[in-house]
C-alpha positions in Angstrom: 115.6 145.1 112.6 115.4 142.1 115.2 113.2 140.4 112.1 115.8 141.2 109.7 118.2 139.3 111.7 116.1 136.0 112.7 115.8 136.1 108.8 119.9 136.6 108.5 120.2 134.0 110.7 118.1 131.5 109.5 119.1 131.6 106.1 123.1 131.6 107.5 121.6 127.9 109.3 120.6 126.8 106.2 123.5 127.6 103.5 125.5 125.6 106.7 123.4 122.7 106.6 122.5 122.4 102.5 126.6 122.5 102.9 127.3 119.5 105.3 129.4 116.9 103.8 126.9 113.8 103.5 128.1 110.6 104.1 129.1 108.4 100.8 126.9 105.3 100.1 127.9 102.2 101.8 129.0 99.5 99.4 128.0 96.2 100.3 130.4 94.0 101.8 129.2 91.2 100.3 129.8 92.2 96.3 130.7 90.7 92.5 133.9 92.5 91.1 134.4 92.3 87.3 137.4 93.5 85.1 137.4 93.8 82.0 141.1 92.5 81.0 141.0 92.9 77.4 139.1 89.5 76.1 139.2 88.1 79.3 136.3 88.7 82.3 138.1 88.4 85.8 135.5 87.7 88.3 136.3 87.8 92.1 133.5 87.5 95.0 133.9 88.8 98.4 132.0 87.6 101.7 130.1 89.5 103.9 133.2 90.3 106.2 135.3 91.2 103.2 137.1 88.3 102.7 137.4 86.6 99.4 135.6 83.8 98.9 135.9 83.1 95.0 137.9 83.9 92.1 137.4 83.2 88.1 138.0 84.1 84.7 136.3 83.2 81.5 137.0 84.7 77.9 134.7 87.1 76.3 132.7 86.4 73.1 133.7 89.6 70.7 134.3 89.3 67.2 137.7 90.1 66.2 137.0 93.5 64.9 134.7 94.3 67.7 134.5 97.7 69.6 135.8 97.1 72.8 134.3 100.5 73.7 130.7 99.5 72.5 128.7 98.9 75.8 125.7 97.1 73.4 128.9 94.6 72.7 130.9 93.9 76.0 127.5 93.4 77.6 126.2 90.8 76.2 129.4 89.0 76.1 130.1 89.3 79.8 126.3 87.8 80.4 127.2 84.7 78.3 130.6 84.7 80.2 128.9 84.9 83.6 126.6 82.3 82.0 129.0 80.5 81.4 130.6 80.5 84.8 127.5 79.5 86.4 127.3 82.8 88.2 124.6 85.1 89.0 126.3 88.4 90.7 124.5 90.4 93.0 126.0 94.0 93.8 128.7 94.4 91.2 132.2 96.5 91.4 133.9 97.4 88.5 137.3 99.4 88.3 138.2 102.1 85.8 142.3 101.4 84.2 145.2 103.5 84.5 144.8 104.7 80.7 141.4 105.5 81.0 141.8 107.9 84.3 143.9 111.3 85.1 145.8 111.2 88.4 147.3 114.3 89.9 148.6 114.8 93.5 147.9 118.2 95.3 149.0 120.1 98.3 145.8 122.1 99.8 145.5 123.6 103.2 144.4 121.8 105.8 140.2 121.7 105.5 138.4 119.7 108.1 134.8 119.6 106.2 134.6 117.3 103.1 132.5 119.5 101.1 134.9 122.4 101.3 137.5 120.0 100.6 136.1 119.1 97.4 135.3 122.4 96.4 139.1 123.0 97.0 140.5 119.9 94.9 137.7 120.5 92.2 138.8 124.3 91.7 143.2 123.2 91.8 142.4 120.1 89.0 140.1 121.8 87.0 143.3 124.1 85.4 144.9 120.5 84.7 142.4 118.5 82.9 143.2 117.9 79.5 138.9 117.4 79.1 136.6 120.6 79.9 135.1 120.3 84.1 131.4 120.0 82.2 132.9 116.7 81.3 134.7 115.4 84.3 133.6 112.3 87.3 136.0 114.2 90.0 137.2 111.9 93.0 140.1 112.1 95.5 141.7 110.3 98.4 143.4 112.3 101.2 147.0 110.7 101.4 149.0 112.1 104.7 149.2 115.5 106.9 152.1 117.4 105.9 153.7 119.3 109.2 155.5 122.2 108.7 158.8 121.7 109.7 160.2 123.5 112.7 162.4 126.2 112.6 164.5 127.6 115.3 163.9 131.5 116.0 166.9 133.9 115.2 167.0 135.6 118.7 169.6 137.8 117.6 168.1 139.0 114.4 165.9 142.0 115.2 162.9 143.0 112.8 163.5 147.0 111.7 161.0 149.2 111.9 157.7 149.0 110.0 158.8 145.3 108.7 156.2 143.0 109.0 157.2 139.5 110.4 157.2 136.2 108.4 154.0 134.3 108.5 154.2 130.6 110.3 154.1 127.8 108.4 151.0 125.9 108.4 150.2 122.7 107.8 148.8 120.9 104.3 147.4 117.8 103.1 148.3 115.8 100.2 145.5 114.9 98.2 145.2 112.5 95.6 143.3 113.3 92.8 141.6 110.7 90.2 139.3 112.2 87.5 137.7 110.7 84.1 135.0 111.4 81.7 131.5 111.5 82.0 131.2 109.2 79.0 133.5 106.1 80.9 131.1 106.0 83.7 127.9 105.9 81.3 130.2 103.4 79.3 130.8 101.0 82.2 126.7 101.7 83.4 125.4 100.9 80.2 127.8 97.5 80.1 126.6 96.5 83.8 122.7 97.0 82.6 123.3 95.5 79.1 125.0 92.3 81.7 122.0 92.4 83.7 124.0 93.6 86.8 123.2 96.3 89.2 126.8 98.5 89.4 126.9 99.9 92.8 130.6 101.2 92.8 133.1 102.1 90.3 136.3 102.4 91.6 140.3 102.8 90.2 142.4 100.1 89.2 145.5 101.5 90.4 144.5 101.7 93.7 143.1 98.7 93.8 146.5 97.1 92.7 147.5 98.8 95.9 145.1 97.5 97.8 145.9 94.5 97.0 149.5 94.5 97.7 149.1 95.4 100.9 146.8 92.6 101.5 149.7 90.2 100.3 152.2 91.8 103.1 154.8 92.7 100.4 156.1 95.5 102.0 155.8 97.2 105.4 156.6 100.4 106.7 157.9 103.5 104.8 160.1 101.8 102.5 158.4 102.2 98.7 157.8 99.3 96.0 156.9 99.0 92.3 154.4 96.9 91.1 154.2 96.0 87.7 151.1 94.5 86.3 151.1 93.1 82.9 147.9 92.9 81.3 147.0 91.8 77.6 147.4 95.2 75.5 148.7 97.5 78.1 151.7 97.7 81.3 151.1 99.6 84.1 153.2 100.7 87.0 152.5 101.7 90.5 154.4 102.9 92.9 153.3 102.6 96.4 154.2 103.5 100.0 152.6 103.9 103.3 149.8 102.1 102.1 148.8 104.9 99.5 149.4 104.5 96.1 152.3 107.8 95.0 152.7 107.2 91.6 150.7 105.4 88.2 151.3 105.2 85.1 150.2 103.1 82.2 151.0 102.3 79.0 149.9 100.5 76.0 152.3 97.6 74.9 152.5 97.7 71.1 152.1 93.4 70.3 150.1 92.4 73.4 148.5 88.7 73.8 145.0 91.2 71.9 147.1 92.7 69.0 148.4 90.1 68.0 145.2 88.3 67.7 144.2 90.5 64.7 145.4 89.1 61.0 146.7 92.7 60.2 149.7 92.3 63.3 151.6 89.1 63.0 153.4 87.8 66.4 155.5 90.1 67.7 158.9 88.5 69.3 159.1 87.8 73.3 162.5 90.0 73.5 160.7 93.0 72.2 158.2 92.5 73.9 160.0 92.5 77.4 162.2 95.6 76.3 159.1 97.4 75.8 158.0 96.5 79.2 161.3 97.3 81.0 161.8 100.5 78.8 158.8 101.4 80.6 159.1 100.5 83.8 162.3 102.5 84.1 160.8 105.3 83.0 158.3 105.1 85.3 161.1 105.3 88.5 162.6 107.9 86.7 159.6 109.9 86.2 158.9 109.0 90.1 162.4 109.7 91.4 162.0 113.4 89.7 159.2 114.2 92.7 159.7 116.0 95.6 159.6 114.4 98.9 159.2 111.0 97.2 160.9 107.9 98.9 163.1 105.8 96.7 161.9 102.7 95.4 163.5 99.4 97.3 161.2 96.9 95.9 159.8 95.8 92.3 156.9 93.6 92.0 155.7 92.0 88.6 152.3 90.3 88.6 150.2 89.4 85.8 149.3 85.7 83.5 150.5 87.2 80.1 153.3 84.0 80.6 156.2 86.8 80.2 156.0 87.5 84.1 159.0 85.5 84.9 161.3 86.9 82.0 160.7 90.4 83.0 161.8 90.0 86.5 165.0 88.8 85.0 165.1 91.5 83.0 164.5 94.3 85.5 167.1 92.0 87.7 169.5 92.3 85.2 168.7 95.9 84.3 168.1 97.5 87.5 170.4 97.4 90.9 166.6 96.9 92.7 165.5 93.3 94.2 162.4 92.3 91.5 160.4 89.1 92.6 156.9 87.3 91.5 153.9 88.1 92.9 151.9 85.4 93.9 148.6 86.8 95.6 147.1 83.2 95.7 150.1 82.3 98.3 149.6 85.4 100.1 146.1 85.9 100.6 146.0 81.9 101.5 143.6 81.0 98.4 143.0 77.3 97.7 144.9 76.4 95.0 142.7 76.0 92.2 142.2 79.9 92.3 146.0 80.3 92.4 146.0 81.0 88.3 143.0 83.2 87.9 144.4 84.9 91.4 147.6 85.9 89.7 145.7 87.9 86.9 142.8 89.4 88.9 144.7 91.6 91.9 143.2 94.9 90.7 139.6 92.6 90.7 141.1 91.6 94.0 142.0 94.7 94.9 138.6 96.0 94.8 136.8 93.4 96.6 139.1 94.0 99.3 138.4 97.1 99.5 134.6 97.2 99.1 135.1 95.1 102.3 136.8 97.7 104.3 134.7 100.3 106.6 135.6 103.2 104.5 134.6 101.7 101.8 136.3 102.5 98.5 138.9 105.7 98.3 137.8 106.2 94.6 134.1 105.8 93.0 133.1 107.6 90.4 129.4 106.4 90.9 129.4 108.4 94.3 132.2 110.8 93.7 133.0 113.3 96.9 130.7 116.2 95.7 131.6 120.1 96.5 129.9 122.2 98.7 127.1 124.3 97.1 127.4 128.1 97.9 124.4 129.6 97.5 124.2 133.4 96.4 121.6 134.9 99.3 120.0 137.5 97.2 119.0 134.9 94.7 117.7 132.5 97.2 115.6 135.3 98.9 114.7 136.2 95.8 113.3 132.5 95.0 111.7 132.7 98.4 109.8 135.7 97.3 108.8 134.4 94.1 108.0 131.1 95.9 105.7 133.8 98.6 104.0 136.0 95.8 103.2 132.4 93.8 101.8 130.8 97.0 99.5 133.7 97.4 98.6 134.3 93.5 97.4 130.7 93.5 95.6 130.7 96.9 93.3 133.8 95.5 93.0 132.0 92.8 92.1 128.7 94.4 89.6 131.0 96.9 88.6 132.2 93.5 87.6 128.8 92.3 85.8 128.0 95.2 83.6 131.2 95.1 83.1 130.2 91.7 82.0 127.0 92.3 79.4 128.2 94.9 78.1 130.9 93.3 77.4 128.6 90.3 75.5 126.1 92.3 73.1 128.5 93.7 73.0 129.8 90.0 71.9 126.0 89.2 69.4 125.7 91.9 67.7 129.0 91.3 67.6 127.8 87.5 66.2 124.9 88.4 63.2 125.8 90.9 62.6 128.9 87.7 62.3 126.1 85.4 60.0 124.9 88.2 58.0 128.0 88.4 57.5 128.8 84.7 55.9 125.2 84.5 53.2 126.1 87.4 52.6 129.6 85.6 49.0 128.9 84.9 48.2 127.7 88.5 50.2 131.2 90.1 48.4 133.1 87.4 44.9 131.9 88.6 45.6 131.6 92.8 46.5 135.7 92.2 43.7 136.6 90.6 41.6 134.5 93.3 43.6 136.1 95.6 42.9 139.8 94.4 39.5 138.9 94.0 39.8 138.1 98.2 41.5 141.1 99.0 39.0 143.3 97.7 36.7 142.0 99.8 38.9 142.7 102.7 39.4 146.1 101.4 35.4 146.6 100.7 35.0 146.0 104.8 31.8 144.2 103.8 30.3 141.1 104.7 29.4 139.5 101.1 28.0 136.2 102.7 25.7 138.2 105.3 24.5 140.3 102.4 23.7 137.4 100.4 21.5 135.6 103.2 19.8 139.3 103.6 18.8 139.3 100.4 17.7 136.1 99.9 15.6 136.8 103.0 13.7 140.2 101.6 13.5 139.1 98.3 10.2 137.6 96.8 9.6 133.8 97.2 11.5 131.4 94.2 7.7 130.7 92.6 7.4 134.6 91.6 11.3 135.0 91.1 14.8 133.5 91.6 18.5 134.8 91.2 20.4 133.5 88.1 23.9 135.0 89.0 25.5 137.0 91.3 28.4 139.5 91.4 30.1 142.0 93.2 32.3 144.6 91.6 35.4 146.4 92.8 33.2 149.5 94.0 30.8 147.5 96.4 28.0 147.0 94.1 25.8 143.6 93.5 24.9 142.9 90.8 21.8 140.6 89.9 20.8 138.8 87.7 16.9 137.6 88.4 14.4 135.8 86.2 10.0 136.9 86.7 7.4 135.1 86.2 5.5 139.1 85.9 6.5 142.6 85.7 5.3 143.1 88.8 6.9 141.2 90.6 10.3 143.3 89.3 8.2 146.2 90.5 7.4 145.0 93.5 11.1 144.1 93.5 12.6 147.4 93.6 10.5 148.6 96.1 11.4 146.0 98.4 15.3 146.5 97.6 14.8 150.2 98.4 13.0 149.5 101.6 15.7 147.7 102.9 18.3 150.2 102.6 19.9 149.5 99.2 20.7 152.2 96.8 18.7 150.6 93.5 19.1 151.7 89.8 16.5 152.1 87.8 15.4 148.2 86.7 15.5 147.4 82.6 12.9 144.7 81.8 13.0 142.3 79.1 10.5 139.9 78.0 12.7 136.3 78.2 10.5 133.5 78.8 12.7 130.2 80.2 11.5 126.7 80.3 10.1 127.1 83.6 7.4 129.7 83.0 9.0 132.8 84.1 8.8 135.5 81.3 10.5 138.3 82.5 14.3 138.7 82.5 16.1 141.6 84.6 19.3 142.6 85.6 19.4 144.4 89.6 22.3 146.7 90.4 22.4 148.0 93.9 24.5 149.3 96.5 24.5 149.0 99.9 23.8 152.3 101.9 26.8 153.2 104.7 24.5 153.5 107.5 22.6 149.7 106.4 22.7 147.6 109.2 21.8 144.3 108.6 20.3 142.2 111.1 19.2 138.7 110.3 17.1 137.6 113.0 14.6 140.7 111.9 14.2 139.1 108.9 12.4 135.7 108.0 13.2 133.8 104.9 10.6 132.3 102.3 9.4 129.3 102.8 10.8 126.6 100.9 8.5 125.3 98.6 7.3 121.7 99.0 8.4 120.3 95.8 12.2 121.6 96.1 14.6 118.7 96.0 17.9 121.3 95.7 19.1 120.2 99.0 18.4 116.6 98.8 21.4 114.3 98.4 20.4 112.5 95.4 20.1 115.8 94.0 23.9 115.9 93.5 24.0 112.2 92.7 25.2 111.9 88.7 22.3 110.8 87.0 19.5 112.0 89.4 18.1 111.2 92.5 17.5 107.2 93.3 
């Protein structure tokens, strides 16, 4: 049981820690921001404190019908723009627009762990999306702490009976919630790579218009602005307040300075132009004014370089009871002056340099999105464990296996070898056995061969009546003889001296045989020696050696003969 519960516990450690919110990537301070402002390339470089330190524009080289959504075609042109420019980015930033992103605001519980956090936003948004979750880069900002408000107790009311009481307000959180397709971050990757640009954020637009106008001081406190940014094909507005950004919207302006570039739309007029604008601006407040708990707007700022900037603040002036002015971020963000026109154009650019610089980082990045906490399901993890377990073991048999294998086979090569080894010395085993038997049965005979050939060549008769041709001893104990006569009686006189000295002698066959040396008789001697023989050789005295017999000489064994 106290097993069961170590195990309990130690998977209970890990779901918390695989859980642990970890910390985004770090942008670097020091980064390259490019937007992509229709046919225009806004370019804005931050230094390592965050400050800005450069600001451009250049036009991009796209054919007139040219796919603006085609990464293999914005690429290249922003490298011949940055070419251009004479500027060779390190880090780069890029920002996602208003039309291309889906903002929502939520009100969750208060949740102090990021993960969980995320989990929470990602399961609230997912029933809004008009694009399936599968699809969907997910990020969010957490915008204030909402209190409950207090309420005085009703001493006099008294709960009846059985009536539960009201449960206390808590607190919540309003969450800011930015999501877009899976395909605009690939599209924006693919873009930075074709550039030859390493993208280490992607952050959002609107926000960093927001970022921005804070930077330029243009409002303090809780009162709430507009800003209105004009850009080539498309408006947007942003409403923003306690340094968050509370409402965005965009819209695409029918007869931008990129519509009207094509030979299918002819100029549109200025007026209609600026109506569309202010149509849309207003209702944008109206569309804000409709929330709950939303401050009202005091404050509308235009910014942009489409040259209409100035004629729609007099037209919001003149259409709306709320002060409009000019942004100039150049002025505000003390810029030398040469950057004061590409400045004007670039505060989302800006926007995001700004906040690359800051400590949190950006609020939005789809690169590095706030990811949800992964739950894991216990069974199926201690199931994987085991599987994990009975796979460890299946291949450390069979690795044991292996290695048994591999032994076993090298002794089955070394006894191969020294066989291949033996078969070739067959022929010398072969004879050293027989030899060998031949030995052991004179051990086993418990006779002394050598003794019993000096005794007989002691009794027998001298070498000039008769000598031995060959000698052998059988299995049984028998000698056998083979002896060459110069008469028969000497082979008489033979087997009576053979007898005499204790050998059992068979009868003697004689056969005339005459060799080159005179003797003429030939006869073969078979005799065994008696059990109770007892040989002693210093009884017995040898013949004389004749004088002419060179057999022991030394030149006798010379090849060739004696000399």
């Amino acid at each position: 049981m106290s097993n069961r519960l170590q195990l309990a516990g130690l998977a209970t450690l890990w779901d918390q820690l695989r859980s642990r919110g970890k910390p985004r990537p770090r942008v670097p301070s020091a980064v390259t921001v490019l937007d992509l402002d229709g046919t225009t390339l806004r370019v804005v470089q931050s230094t390592p404190r965050g400050g800005i330190a450069q600001v451009w524009s250049g036009a991009l080289e796209l054919p007139a019908d040219a796919d603006r959504n085609d990464a293999a075609m914005v690429g290249p042109a922003v490298a011949r723009a940055l070419a251009k420019l004479k500027l060779k980015p390190g880090p780069v930033v890029m920002g996602v627009p208003r039309a291309r992103a889906v903002l929502r605001t939520l009100i969750v519980p208060v949740i102090e762990k990021l993960p969980e956090l995320a989990s929470m936003v990602h399961f609230q948004v997912g029933r809004d999306l008009p694009f399936r979750m599968e699809e969907a880069v997910i990020d969010f900002r957490v915008c204030r702490r909402l209190e409950p408000s207090p309420v005085a107790p009703d001493v006099s009311a008294k709960p009846e009976s059985g009536e539960a009481a009201a449960p206390a307000a808590t607190a919540k959180l309003e969450v800011l919630v930015a999501a877009v397709k899976q395909e605009v971050v690939d599209f924006y990757r693919a873009v930075a790579q074709a550039a030859g640009c390493e993208l280490t954020a992607l952050g959002l637009l609107p926000y960093a218009n927001a970022r921005c106008v804070e930077a330029c001081h243009v409002a303090d406190g809780e009162a709430a602005f507009a800003l209105v940014s004009l850009r080539p094909d498309e408006v947007g507005v942003d409403i923003i307040a306690r340094q968050t950004l509370l409402f965005s919207r965009g819209a695409v302006i029918r007869g931008g300075a990129d519509a009207a570039t094509t030979p299918a739309a002819p100029p549109p007029a200025s007026d209609a132009l600026i109506r569309s604008v202010v149509i849309e601006v207003v209702r944008s407040l109206h569309a804000h004014s409709g929330m709950d708990s939303s401050p009202p707007v005091e404050k509308i700022v235009v910014a942009g370089v489409t040259g209409h900037e100035a004629e729609v603040v007099s037209a919001l002036g003149a259409r709306l009871s709320t002060p409009c002015t000019l942004l100039d971020p150049a002025s505000a963000l003390e810029l030398p002056g040469e950057f004061r026109e590409a400045a004007a154009g670039a505060i989302g650019a800006l926007g995001l340099a700004l906040g690359a610089g800051d400590a949190d980082g950006l609020p939005f990045d789809f690169l590095n999105p706030k990811q949800p906490a992964v739950h894991h399901d216990r069974r199926r993890l201690w199931a994987f464990v085991g599987v994990i377990a009975v796979s460890a073991v299946v291949f450390g048999v069979l690795g044991l296996r292996s290695a048994l294998v591999k032994r076993r086979t090298a002794i089955l090569d070394a006894a191969t070898a020294e066989l291949a080894d033996a078969e070739k010395k067959r022929p010398v085993y072969r004879r050293l056995i027989l030899q060998t038997g031949v030995i052991e049965e004179w051990i086993k005979g418990d006779q002394n061969w050598l003794e019993q050939y000096a005794y007989l060549t002691s009794i027998l008769p001298p070498s000039e009546e008769i000598y031995i041709t060959s000698m052998a001893i059988s299995g049984q104990g028998s000698i056998r003889l083979a002896v060459q006569a110069r008469s028969g009686e000497t082979l008489a006189r033979l087997d009576k001296q053979l007898r005499a000295a204790g050998y059992d002698v068979k009868p003697l066959a004689i056969t005339p045989g005459a060799d080159r040396f005179g003797y003429e008789f030939r006869s073969n001697v078979e005799l065994v020696s008696a059990p109770k023989q007892k040989i002693d050789l210093h009884k017995v005295k040898p013949a004389v050696r004749p004088v002419d017999d060179v057999s022991l000489e030394p030149s006798a064994y010379r090849k060739g003969g004696g000399g």
